[in-house]
N, C-alpha and C positions, 0 to 999 in steps of 0.2 A: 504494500500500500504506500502511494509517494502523496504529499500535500504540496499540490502547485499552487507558485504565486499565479499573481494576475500579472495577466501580459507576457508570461511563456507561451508557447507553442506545446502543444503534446507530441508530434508527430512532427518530422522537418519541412519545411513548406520550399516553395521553389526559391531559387536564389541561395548565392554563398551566405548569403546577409541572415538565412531562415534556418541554420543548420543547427544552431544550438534551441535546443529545446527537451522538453521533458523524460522522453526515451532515452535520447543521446544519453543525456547525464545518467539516466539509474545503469543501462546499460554498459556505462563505465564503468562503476561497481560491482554488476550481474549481467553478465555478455547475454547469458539465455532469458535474460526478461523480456515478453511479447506483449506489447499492445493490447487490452479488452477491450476497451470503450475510450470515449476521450470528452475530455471541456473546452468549450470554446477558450482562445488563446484571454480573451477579458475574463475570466469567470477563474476564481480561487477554489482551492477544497482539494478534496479524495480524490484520486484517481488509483485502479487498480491495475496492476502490473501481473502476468501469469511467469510464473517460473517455467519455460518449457512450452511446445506446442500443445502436449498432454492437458493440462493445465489452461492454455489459452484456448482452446476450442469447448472444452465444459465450462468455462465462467462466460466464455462467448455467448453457448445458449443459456444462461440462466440469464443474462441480461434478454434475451429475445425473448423466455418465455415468462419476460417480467416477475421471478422470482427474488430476485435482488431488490430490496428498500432502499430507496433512497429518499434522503432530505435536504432541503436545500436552504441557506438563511440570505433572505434579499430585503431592502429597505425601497420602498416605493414612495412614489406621491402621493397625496391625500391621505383619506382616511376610510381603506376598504370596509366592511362590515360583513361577517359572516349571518348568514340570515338566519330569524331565530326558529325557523323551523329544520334546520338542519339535524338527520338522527345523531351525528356524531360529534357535531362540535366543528365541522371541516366544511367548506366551501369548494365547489367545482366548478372547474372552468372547462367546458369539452366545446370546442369550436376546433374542425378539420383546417391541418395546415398544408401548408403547397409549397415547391422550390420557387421564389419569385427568377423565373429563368433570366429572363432579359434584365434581373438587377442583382445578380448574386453576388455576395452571398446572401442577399437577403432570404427571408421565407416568405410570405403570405396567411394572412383567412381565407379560404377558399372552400365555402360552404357547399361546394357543385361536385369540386374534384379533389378536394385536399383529405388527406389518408387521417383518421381520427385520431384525436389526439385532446388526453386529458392530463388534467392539474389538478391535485388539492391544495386545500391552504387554508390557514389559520392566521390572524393577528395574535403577533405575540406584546407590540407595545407600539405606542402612539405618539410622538412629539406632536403639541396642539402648535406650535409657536411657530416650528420649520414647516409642519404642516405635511409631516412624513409620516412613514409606518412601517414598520420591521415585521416580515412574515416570514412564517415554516411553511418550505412550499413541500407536497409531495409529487412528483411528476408520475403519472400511470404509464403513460406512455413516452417516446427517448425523443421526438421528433426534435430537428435542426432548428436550432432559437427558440425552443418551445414556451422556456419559463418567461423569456423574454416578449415573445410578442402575446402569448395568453393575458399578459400582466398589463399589456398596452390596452389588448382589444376592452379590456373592463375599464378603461381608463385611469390605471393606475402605473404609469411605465417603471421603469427600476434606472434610480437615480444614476446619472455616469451613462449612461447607455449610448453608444454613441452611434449604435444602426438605428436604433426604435423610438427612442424617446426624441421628445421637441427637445428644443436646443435650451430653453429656461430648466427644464430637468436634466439634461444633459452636462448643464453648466455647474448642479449642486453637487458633484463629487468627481474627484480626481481620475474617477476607475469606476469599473460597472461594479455597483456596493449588491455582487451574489457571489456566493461560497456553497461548494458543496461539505454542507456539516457533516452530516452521518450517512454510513453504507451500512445493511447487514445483508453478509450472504454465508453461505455454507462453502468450508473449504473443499477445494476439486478433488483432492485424495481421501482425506478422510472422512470429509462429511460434519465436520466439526461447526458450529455454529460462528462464526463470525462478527462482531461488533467493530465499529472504528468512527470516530467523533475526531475533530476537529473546530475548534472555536472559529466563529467569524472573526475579522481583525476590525468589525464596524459596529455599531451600535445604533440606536435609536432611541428615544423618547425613556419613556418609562414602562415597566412589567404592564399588563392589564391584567385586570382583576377579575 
């Protein structure tokens, strides 16, 4: 398990200028470390590394057959509301997304043709003053920018954002303010239960009660 800063690369991108990045480095340490899954090069948190192709192809499919928990901590604009008729305490966001081809990397909502794709999420605390709000997002499904433009489509973009949000949100933080906090998955040989937490380096407002 590696914890990437914001504004690494997971994977080396084109150009001599794109080579140092997330794999590179652990790979120096563990030549046989393979790629599972990856973060956008803005976005901080967990990322998992497989020892081995053995290894890399079974944690491959537990991310596909979404057996793998993931958490994620983003501070937004405004001031979301989970609705009070929710069974769980979690709020969903399911609107299908699309590769916006002709502007990539971007993504799309694309209610006609875009592959489904769901969010939960919870307010964990509320600055009234900045007018922010810090949430635990769960992602159901992995799609490309998904916590990012889900976040927008409800009108709440994730502060720093610098594909999705308007430019007055874009302007309130240094860096797109999301971390992936926690992973749980089962280890690929023994089947061992898995935990890993990682703090955001951001904050928000105060607890909610």
């Amino acid at each position: 398990m590696a914890d990437k800063p914001a504004g690494l690369l997971c994977v080396p991108g084109r150009g001599a200028d794109k080579q140092d990045c997330l794999s590179a480095r652990i790979q120096r340490q563990w030549p046989d470390a393979l790629v599972v899954h990856r973060l956008d090069m803005a976005t901080s948190g967990l990322v998992v590394m497989a020892r081995g192709a053995a290894a890399q192809r079974q944690l491959s499919e537990a991310f596909a057959r979404r057996v793998v928990d993931k958490r994620y901590t983003a501070v937004v604009s405004g001031h979301p509301v989970v609705p009070a008729d929710s069974p769980d305490g979690w709020a969903v966001i399911d609107l299908p997304l699309l590769p916006d081809w002709p502007n990539r990397p971007l993504s799309k909502v694309d209610p006609v043709h875009g592959k489904p794709s769901i969010t939960r999420w919870q307010r964990l605390a509320h600055d009234a003053v900045a007018n922010t709000s810090q949430l635990l997002l769960a992602p159901v499904t992995g799609r490309s920018h998904q916590l990012r433009l889900h976040l927008r489509a409800i009108g709440h973009p994730i502060l720093g954002d610098a594909l999705y949000a308007p430019p007055e949100v874009q302007a309130m933080a240094p860096r797109l303010l999301l971390h992936a906090t926690a992973l749980t998955l089962l280890h690929p040989h023994t089947g061992q239960r898995l935990d890993f937490e990682s703090v955001a380096p951001f904050a928000a407002g105060t607890p909610v009660a």
